[in-house]
PDB file of N, H, CA, C and O in Angstrom:
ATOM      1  N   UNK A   1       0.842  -1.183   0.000  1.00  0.00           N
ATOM      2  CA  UNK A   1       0.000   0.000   0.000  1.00  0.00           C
ATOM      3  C   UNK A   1       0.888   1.248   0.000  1.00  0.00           C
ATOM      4  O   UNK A   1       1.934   1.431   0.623  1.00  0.00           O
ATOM      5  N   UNK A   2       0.156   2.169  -0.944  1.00  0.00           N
ATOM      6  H   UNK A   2      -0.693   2.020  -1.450  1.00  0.00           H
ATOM      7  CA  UNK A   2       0.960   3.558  -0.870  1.00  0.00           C
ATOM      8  C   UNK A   2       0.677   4.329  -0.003  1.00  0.00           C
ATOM      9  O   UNK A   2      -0.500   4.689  -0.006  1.00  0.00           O
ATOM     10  N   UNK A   3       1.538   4.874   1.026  1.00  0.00           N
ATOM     11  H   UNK A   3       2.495   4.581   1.028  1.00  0.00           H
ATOM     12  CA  UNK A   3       0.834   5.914   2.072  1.00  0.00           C
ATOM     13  C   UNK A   3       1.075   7.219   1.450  1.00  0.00           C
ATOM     14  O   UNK A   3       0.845   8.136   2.238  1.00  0.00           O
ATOM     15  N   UNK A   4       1.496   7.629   0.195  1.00  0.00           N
ATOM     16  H   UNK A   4       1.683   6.884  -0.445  1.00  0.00           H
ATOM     17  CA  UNK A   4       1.640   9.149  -0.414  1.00  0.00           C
ATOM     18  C   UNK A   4       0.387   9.475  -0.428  1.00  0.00           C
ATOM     19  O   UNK A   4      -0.574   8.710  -0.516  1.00  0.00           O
ATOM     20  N   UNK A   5       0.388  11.077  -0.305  1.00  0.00           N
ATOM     21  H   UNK A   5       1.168  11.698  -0.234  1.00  0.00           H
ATOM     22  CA  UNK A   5      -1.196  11.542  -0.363  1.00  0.00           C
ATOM     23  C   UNK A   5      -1.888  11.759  -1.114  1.00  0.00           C
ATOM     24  O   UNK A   5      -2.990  12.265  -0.908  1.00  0.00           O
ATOM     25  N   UNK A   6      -1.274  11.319  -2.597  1.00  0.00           N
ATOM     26  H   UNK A   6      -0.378  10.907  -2.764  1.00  0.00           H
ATOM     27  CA  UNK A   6      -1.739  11.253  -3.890  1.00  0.00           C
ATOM     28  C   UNK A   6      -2.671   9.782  -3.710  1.00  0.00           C
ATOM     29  O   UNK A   6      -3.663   9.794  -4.439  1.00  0.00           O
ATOM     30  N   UNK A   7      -2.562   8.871  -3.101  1.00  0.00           N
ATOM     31  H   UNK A   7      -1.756   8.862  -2.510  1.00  0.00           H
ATOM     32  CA  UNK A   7      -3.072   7.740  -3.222  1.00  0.00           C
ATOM     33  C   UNK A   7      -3.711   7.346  -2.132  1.00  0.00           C
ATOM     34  O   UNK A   7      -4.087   6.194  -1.913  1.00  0.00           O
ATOM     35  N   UNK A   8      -3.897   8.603  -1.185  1.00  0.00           N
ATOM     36  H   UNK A   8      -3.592   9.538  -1.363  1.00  0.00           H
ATOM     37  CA  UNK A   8      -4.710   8.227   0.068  1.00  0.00           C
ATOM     38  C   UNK A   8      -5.822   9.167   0.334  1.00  0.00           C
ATOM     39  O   UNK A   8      -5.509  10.331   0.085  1.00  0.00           O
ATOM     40  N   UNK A   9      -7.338   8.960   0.878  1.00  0.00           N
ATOM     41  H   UNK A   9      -7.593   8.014   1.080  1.00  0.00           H
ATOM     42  CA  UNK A   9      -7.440   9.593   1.087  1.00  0.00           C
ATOM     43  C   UNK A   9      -7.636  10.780   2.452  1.00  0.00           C
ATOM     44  O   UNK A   9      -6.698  10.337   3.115  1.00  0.00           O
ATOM     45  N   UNK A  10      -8.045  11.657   3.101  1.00  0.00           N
ATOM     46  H   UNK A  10      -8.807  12.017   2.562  1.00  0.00           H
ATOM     47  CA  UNK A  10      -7.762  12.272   4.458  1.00  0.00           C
ATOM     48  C   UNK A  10      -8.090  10.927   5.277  1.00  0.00           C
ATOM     49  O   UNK A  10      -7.125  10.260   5.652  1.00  0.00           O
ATOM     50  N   UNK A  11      -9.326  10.508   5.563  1.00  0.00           N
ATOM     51  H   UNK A  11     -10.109  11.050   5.258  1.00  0.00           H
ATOM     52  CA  UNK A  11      -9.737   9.424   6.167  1.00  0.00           C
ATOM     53  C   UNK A  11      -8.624   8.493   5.820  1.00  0.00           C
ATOM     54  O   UNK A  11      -8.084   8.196   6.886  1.00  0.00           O
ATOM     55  N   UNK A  12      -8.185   8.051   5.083  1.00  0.00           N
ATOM     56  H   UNK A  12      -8.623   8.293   4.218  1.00  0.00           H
ATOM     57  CA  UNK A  12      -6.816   7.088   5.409  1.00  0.00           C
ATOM     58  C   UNK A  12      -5.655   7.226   6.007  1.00  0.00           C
ATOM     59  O   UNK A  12      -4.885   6.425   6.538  1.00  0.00           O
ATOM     60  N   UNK A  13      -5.644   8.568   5.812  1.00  0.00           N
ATOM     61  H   UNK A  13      -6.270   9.218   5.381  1.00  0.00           H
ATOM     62  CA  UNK A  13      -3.956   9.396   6.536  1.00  0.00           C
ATOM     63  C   UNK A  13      -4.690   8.983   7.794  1.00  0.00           C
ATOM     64  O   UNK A  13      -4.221   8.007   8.380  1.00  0.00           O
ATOM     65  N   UNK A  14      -5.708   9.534   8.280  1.00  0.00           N
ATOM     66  H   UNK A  14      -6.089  10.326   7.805  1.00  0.00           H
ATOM     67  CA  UNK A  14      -6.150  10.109   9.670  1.00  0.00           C
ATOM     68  C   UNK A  14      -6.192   8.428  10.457  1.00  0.00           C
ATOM     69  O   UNK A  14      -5.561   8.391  11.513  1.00  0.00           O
ATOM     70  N   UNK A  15      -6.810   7.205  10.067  1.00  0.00           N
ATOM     71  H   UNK A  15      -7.323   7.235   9.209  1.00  0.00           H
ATOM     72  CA  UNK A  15      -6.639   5.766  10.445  1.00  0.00           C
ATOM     73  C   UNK A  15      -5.368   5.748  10.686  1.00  0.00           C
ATOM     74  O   UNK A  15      -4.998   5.718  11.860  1.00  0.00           O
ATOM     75  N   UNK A  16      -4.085   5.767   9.248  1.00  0.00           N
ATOM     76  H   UNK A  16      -4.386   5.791   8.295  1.00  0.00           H
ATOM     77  CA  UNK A  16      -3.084   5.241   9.846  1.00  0.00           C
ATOM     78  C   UNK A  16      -2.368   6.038  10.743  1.00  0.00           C
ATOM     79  O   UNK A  16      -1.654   5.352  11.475  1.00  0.00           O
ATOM     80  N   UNK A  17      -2.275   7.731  11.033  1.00  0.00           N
ATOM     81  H   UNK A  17      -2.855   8.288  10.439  1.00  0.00           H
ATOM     82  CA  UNK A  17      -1.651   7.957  11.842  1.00  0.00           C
ATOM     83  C   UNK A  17      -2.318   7.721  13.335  1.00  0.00           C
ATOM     84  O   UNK A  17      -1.602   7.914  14.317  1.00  0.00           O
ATOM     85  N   UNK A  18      -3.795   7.270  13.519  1.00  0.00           N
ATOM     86  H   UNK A  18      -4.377   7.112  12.721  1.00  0.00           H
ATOM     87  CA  UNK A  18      -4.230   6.862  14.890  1.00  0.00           C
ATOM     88  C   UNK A  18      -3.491   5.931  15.347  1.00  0.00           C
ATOM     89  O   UNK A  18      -2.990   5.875  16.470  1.00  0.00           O
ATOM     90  N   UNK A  19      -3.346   4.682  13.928  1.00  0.00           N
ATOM     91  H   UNK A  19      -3.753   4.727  13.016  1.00  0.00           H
ATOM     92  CA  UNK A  19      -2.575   3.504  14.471  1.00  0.00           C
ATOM     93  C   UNK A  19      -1.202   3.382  14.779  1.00  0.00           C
ATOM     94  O   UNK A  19      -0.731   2.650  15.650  1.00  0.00           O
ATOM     95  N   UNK A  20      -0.597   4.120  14.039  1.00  0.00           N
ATOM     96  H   UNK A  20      -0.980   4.715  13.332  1.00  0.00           H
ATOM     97  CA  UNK A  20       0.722   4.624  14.401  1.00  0.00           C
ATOM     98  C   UNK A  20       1.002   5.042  15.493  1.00  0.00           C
ATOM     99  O   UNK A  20       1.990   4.593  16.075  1.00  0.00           O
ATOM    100  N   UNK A  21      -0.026   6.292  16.221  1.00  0.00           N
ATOM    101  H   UNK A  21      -0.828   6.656  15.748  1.00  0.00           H
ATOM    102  CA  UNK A  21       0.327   6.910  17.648  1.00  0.00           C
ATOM    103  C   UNK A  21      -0.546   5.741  18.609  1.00  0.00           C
ATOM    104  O   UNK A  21      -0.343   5.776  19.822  1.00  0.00           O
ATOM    105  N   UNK A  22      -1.041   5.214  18.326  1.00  0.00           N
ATOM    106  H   UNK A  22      -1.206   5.186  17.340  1.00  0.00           H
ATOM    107  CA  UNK A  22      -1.330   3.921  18.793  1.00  0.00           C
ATOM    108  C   UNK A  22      -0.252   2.770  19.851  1.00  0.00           C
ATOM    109  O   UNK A  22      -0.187   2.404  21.025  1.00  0.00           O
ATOM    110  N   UNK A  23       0.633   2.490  18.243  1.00  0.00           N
ATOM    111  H   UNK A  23       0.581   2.787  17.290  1.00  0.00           H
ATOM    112  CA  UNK A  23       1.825   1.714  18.537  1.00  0.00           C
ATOM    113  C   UNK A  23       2.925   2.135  19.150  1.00  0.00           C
ATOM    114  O   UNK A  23       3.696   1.473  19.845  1.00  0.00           O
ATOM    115  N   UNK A  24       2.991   3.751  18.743  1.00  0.00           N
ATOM    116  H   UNK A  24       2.365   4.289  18.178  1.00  0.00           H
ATOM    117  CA  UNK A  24       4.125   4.711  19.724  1.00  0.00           C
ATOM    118  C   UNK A  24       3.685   4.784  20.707  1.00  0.00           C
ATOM    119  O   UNK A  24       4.711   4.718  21.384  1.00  0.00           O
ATOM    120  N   UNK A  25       2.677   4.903  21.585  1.00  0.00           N
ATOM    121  H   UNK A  25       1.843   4.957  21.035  1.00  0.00           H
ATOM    122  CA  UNK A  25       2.132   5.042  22.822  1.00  0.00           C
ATOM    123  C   UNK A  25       2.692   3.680  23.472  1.00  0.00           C
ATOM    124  O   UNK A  25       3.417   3.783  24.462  1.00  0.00           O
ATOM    125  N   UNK A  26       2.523   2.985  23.190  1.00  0.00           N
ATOM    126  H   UNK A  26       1.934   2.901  22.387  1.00  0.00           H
ATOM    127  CA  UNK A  26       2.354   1.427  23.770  1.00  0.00           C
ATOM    128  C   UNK A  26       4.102   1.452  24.429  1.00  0.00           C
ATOM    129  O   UNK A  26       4.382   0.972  25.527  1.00  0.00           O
ATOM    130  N   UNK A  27       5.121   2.105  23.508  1.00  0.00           N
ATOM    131  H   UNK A  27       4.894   2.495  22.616  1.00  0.00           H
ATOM    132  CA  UNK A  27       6.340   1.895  24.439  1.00  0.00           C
ATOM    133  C   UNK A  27       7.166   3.641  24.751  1.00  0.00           C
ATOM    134  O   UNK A  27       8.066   3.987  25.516  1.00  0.00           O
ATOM    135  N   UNK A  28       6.690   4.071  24.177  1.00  0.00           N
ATOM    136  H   UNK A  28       5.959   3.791  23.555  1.00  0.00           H
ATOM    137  CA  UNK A  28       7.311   5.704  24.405  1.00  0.00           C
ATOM    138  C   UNK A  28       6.209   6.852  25.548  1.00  0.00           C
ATOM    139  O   UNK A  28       5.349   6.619  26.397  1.00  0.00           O
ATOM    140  N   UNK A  29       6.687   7.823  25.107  1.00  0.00           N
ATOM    141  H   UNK A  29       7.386   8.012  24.417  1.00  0.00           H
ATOM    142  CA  UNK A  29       6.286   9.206  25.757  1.00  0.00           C
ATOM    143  C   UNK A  29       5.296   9.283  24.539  1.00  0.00           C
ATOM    144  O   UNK A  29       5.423   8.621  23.510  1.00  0.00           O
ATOM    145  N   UNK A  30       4.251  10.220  24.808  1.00  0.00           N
ATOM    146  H   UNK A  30       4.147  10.759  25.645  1.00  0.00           H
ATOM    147  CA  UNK A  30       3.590  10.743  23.577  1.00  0.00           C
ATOM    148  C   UNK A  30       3.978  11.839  22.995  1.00  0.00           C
ATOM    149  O   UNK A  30       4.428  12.752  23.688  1.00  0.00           O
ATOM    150  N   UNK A  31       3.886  11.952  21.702  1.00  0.00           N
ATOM    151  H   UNK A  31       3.520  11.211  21.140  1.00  0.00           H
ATOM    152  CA  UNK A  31       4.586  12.986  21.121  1.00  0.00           C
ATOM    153  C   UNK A  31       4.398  14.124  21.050  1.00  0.00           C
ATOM    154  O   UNK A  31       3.237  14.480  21.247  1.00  0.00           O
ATOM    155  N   UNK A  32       5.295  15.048  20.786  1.00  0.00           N
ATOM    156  H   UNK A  32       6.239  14.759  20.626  1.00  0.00           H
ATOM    157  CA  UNK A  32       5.065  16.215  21.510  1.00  0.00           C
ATOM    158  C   UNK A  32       4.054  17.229  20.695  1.00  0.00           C
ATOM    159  O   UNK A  32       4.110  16.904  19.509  1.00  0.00           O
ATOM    160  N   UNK A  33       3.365  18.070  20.838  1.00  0.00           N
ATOM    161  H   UNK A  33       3.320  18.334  21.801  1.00  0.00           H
ATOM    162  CA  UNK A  33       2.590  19.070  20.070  1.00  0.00           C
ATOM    163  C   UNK A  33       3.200  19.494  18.861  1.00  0.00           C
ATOM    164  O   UNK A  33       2.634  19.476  17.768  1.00  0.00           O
ATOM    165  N   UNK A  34       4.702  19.989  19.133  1.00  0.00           N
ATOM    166  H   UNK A  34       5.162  20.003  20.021  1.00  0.00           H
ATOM    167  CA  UNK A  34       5.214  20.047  17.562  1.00  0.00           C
ATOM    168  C   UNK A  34       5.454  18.739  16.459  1.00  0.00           C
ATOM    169  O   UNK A  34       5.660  18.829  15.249  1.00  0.00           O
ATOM    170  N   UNK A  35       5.359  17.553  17.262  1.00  0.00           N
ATOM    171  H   UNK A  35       5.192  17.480  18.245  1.00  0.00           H
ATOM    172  CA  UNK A  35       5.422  16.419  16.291  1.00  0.00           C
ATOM    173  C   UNK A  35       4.020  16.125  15.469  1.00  0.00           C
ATOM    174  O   UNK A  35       4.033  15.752  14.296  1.00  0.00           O
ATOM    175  N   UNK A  36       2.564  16.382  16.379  1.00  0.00           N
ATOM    176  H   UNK A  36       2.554  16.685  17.332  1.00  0.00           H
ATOM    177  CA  UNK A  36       1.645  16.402  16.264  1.00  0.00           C
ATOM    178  C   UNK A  36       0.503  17.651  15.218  1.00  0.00           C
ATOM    179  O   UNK A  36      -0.567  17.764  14.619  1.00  0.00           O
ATOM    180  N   UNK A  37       1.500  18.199  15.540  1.00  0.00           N
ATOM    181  H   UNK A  37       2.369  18.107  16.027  1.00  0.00           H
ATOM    182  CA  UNK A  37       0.875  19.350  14.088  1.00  0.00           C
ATOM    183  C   UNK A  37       1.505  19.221  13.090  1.00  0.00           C
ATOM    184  O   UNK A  37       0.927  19.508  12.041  1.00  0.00           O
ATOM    185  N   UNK A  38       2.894  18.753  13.031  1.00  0.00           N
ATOM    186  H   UNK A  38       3.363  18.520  13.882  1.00  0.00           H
ATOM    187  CA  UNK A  38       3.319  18.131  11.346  1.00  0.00           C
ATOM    188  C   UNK A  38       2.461  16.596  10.900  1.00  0.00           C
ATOM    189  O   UNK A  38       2.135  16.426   9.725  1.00  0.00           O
ATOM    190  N   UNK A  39       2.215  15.756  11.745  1.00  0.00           N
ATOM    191  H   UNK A  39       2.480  15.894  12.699  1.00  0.00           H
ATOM    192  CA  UNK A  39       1.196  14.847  11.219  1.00  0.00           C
ATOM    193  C   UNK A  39      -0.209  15.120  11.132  1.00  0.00           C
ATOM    194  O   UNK A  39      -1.005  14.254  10.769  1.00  0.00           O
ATOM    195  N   UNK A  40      -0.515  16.168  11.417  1.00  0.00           N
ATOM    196  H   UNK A  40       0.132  16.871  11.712  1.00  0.00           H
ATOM    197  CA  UNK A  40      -1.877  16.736  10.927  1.00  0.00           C
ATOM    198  C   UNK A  40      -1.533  17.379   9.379  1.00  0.00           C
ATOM    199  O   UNK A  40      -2.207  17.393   8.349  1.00  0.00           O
ATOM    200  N   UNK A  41      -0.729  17.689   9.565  1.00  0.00           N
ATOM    201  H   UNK A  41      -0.181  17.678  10.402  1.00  0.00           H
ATOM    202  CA  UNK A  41      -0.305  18.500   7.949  1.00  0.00           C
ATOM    203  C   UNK A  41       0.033  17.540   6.887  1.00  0.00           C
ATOM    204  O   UNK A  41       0.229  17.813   5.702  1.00  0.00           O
ATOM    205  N   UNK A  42       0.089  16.156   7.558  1.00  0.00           N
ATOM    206  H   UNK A  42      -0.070  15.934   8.520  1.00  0.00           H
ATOM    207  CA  UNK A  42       0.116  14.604   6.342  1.00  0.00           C
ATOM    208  C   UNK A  42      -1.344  14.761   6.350  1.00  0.00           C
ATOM    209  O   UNK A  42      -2.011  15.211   5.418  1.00  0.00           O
ATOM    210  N   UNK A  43      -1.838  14.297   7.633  1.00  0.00           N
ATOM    211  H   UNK A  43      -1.296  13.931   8.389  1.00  0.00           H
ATOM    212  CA  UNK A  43      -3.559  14.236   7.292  1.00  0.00           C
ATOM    213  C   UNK A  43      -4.295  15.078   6.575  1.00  0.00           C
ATOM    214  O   UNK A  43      -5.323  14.569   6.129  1.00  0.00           O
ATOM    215  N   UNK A  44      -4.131  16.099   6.336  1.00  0.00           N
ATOM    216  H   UNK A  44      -3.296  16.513   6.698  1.00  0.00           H
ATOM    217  CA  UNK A  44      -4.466  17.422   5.710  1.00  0.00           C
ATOM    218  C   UNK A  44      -3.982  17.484   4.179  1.00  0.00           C
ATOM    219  O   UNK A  44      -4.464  18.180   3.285  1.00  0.00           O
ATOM    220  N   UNK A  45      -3.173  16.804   4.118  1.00  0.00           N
ATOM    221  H   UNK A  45      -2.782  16.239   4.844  1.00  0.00           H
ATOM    222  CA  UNK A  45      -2.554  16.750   2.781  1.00  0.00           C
ATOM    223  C   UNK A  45      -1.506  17.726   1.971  1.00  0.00           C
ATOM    224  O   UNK A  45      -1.407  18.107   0.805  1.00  0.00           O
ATOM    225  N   UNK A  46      -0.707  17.951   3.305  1.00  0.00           N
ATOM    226  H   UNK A  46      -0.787  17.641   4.252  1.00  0.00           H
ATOM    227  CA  UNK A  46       0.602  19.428   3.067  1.00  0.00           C
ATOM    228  C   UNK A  46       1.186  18.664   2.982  1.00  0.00           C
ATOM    229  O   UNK A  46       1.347  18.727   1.763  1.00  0.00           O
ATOM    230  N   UNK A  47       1.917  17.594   3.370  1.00  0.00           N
ATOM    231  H   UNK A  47       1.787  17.543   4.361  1.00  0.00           H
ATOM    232  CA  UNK A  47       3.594  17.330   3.334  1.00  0.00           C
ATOM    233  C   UNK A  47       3.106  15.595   3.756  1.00  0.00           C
ATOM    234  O   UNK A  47       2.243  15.081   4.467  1.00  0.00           O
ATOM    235  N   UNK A  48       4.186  15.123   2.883  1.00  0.00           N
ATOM    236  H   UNK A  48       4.888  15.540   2.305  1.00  0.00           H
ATOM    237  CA  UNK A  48       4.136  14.159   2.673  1.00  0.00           C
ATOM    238  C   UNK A  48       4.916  13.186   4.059  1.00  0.00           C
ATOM    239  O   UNK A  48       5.706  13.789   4.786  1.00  0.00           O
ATOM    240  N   UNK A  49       4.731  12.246   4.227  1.00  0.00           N
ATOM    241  H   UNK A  49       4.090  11.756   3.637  1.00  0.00           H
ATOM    242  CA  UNK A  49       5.121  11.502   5.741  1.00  0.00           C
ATOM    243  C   UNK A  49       6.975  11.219   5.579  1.00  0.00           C
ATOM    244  O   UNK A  49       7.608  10.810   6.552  1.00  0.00           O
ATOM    245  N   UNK A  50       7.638  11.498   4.274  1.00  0.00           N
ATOM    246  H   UNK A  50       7.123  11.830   3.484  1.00  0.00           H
ATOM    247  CA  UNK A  50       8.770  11.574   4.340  1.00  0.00           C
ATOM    248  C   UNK A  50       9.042  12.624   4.562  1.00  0.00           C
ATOM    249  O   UNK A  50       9.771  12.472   5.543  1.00  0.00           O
ATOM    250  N   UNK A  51       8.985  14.048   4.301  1.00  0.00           N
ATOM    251  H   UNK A  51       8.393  14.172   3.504  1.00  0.00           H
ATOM    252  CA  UNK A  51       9.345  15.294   4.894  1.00  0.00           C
ATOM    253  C   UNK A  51       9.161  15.570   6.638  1.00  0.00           C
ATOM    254  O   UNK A  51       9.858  16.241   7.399  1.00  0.00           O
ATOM    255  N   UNK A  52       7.575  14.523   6.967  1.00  0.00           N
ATOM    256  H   UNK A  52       7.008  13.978   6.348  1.00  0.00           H
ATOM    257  CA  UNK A  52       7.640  15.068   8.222  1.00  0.00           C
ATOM    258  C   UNK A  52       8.439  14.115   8.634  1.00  0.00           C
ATOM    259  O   UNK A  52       8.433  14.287   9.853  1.00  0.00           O
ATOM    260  N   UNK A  53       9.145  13.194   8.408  1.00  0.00           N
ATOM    261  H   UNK A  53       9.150  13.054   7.418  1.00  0.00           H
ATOM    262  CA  UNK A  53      10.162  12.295   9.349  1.00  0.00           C
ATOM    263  C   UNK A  53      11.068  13.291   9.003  1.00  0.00           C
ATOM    264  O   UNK A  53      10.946  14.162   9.865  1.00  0.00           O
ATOM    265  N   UNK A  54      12.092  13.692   8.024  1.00  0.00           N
ATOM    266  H   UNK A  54      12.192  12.985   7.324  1.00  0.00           H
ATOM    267  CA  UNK A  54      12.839  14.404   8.053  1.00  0.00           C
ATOM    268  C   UNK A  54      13.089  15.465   9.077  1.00  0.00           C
ATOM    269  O   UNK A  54      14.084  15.499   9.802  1.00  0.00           O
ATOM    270  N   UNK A  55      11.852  16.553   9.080  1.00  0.00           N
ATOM    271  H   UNK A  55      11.044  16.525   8.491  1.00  0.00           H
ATOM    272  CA  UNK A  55      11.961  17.739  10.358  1.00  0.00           C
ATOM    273  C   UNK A  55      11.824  17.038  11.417  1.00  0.00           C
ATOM    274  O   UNK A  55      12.420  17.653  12.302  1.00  0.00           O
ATOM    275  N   UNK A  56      11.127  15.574  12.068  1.00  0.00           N
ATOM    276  H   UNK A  56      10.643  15.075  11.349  1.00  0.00           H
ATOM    277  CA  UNK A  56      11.266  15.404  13.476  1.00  0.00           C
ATOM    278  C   UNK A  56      12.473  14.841  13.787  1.00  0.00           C
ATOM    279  O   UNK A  56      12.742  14.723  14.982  1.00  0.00           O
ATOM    280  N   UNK A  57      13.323  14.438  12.893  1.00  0.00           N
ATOM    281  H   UNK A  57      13.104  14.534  11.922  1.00  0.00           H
ATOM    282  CA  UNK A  57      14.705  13.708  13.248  1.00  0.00           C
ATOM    283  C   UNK A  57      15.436  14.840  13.430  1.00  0.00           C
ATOM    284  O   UNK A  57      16.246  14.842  14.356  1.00  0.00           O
ATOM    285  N   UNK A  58      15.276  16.176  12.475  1.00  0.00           N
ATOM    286  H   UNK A  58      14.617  16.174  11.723  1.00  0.00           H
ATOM    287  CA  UNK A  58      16.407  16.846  12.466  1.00  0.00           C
ATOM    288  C   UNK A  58      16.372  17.974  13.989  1.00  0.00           C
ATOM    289  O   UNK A  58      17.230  18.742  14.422  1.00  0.00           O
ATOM    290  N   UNK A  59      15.029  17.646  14.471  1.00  0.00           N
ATOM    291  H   UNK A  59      14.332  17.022  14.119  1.00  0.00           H
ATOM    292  CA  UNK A  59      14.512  18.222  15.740  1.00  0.00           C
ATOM    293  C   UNK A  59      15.093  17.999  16.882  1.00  0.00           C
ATOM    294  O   UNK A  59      15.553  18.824  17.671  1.00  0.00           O
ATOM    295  N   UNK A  60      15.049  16.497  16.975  1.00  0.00           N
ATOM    296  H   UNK A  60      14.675  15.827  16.334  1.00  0.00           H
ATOM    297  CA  UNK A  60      15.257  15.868  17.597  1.00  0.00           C
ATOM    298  C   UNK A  60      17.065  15.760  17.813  1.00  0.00           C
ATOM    299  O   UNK A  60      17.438  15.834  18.984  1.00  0.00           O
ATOM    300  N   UNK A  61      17.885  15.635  17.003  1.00  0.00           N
ATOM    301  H   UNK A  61      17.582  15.575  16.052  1.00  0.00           H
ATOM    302  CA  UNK A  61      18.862  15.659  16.310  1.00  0.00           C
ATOM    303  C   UNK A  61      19.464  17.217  17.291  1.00  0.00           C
ATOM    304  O   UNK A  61      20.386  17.143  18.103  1.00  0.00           O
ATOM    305  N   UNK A  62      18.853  18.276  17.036  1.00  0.00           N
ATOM    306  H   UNK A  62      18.104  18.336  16.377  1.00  0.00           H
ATOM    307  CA  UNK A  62      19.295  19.594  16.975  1.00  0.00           C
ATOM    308  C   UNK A  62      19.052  19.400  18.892  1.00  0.00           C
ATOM    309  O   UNK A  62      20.100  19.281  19.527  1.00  0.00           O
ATOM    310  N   UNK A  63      17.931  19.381  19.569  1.00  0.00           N
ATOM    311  H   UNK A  63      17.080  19.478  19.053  1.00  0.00           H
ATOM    312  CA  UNK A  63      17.747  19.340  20.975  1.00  0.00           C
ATOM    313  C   UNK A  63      18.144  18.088  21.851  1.00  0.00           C
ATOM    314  O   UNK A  63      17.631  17.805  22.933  1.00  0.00           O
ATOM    315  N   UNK A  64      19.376  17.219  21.055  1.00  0.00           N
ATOM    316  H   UNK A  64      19.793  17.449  20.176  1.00  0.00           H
ATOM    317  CA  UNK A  64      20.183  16.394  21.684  1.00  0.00           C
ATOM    318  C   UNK A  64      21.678  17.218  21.532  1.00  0.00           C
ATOM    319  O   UNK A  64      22.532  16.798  22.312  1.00  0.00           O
ATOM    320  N   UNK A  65      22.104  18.321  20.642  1.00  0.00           N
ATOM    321  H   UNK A  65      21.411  18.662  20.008  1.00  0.00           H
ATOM    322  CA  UNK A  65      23.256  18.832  20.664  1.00  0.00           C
ATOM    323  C   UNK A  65      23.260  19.675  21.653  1.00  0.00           C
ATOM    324  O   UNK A  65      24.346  19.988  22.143  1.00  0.00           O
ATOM    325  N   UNK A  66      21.910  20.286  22.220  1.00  0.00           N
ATOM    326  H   UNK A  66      21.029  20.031  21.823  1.00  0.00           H
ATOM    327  CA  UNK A  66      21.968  21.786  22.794  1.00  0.00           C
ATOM    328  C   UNK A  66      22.126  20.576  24.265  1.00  0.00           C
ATOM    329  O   UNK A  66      22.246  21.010  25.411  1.00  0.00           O
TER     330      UNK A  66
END
């Protein structure tokens, strides 16, 4: 299955990222508000789920140097 948002529609983004924060819940922290408004912007259909991995790594990445 394609998860691009060309081939999904909102209701599909919006399932798989429930199930996703689903499965992250089960062993992590929940994610933070800024992680959570870039996966609304997949669900919404701005940016594709490879860009938003990109900005949360490089986030994440940047507030492990400081």
């Amino acid at each position: 299955m394609s998860y691009l948002i060309k081939d999904t529609t909102p209701e599909e983004r919006q399932l798989l990222v429930e199930k996703a924060l689903a499965i992250s819940l089960s062993g992590a922290n929940a994610p933070s508000k800024d992680v959570l408004d870039l996966v609304y912007e997949y669900i919404d259909g701005r940016k594709e789920l490879e860009e938003i991995q990109k900005e949360v790594i490089a986030k994440y990445k940047k507030e492990d140097a400081e």
